[in-house]
N, C-alpha and C positions, 0 to 999 in steps of 0.2 A: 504494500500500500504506500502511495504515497502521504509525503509529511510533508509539513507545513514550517518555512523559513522565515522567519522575519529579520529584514536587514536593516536598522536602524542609523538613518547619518544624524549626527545630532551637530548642529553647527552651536557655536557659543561666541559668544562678543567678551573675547578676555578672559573668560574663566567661567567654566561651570557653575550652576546655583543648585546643588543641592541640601534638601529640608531634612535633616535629622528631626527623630525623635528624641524630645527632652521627656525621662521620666522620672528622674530621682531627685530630690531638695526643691521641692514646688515653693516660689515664695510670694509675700505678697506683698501690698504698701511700699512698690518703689515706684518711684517716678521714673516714667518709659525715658527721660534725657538719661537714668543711669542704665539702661538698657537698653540690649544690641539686639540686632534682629535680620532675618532672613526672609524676605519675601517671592515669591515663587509665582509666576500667572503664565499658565499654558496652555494654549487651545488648540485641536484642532482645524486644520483647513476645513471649510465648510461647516464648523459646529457654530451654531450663534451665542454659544458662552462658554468664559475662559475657566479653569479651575485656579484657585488661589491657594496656596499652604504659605504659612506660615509659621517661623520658632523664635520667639522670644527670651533673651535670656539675662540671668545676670550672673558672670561667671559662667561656673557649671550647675547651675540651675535653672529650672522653667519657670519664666514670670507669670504669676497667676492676675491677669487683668482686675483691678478693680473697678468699679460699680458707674466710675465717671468714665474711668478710662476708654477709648477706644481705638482700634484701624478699622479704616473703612477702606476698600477700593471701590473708586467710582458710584459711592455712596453706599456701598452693602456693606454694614459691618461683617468683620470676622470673628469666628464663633468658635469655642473650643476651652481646653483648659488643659495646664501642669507647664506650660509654654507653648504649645501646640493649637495655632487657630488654621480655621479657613472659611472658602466660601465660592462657591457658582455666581461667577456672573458676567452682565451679559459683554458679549464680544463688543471689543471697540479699537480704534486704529491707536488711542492712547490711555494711559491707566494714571487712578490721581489714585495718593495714598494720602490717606487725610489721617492722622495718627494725632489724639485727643489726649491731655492732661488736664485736669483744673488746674493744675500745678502752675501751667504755661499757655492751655488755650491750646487752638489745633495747627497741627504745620502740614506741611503739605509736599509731596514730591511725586514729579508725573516722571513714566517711563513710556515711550513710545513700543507698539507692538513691530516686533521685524515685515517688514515688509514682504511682501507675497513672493514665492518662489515655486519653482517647475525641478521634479527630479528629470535630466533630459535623459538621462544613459544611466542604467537601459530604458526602457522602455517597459509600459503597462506590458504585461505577459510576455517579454521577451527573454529570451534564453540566456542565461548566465552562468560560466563555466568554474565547476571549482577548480580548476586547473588555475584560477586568476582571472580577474575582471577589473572594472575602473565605476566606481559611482560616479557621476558628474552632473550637477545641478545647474540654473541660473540665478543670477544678479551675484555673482561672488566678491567681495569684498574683505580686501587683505587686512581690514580693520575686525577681522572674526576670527577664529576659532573653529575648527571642524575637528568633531570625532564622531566615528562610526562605529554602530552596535549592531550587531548582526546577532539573533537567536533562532535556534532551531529546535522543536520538538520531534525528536528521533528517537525509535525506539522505547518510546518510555524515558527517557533523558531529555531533561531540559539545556539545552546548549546554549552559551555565549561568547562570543567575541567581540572585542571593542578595538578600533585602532584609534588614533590620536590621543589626544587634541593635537592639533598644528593649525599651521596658518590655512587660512580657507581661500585659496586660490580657482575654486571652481570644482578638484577632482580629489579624489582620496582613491590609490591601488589597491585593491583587495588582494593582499599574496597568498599563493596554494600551500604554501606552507602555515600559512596562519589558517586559514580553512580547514589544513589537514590535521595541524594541532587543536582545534576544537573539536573534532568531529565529525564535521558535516559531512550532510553526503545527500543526495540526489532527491529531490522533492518536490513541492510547490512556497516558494517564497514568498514572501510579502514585505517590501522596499517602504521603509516610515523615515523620511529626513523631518529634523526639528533644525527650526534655525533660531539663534538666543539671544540677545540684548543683553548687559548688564550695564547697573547703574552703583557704583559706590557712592554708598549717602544717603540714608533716609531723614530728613526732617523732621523731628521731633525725639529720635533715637540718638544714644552718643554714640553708637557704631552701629551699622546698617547695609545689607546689599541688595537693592534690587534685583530679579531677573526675569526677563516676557521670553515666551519662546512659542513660536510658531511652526506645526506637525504638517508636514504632506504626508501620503499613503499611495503607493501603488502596487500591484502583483506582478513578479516576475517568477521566471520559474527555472532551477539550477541544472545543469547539465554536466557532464563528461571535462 
């Protein structure tokens, strides 16, 4: 039977934004200026809303929001607790982050969404050799970051491979070596590039990183 590939290009503006879970020393009563923070908003191409995570922290603990407190993206508060919020909402070309103290009042910081991009090569349903292939997308810009995620369900094995980060010049090589040290092998794939923004500096927080990233989706399918 055939199995199903997913090859993930994930472009980044600078550096990756990923949202740890904070679960241990939850605190409460600090003012978000002594609190650093991670904010995450990812959509889908075609989806009409973006997903938000965010972690809040002071040290190595989760800041538990008080009662005044709040972030809002693009007006929807985020919701959660132990430093852990988030929130659905709806898709927009820019994101405000309106981060609330009584302490200070509300500050503000916008991140624009990556702009629209096409995976060109391969192609929807076109053949890709684990022998080696080339992902190559549009609008590239050396002011980014590209790493690719390739996973495959084989066998009952959940499979991964990641190349980059490097500079995003348009193409990233898939080598048969790197393919043959994950695993892979002969299937029906499915091609997901994310492209990433990041922003250092939240408003209201004393350290802060924004990051917007924008998912295409297409099927290819692996060969010889």
């Amino acid at each position: 039977m055939l199995k199903k590939i997913s090859m993930s290009t994930l472009l980044l503006v600078f550096a990756s934004g990923q949202v740890c879970n904070i679960n241990v020393n939850p605190v409460t009563g600090t003012p978000l200026r002594d609190a650093d923070a991670t904010i995450l908003i990812e959509r889908k191409a075609g989806s009409n809303q973006a997903n938000v995570e965010a972690e809040i922290t002071r040290g190595f603990s989760g800041v538990v929001l008080e009662e005044d407190q709040s972030v809002k993206v693009n007006g929807d508060e985020l919701e959660g607790a132990r430093g852990n919020y988030g929130a659905l909402v709806d898709a927009a070309d820019t994101y405000s982050i309106a981060v609330t103290d009584p302490r200070r009042g509300t500050d503000t910081t916008e991140i624009a969404e990556p702009p629209p991009f096409e995976i060109s090569t391969p192609l929807e349903n076109e053949l890709t050799s684990l022998s080696g292939f080339s992902i190559e997308w549009t609008e590239p810009d050396a002011e980014l970051d590209v790493e690719v995620v390739l996973t495959q369900s084989l066998l009952g094995d959940d499979l991964l491979l990641k190349v980059g980060p490097t500079v995003d010049d348009g193409e990233v090589e898939i080598k048969s070596s790197a393919l043959a040290d994950a695993g892979f092998g002969q299937g029906e794939p499915h091609d997901h590039g994310d492209k990433i923004r990041r922003a250092d500096g939240i408003a209201g927080f004393d350290d802060g990183t924004a990051v917007c990233r924008l998912a295409v989706s297409i099927d290819v399918n692996p060969g010889p």
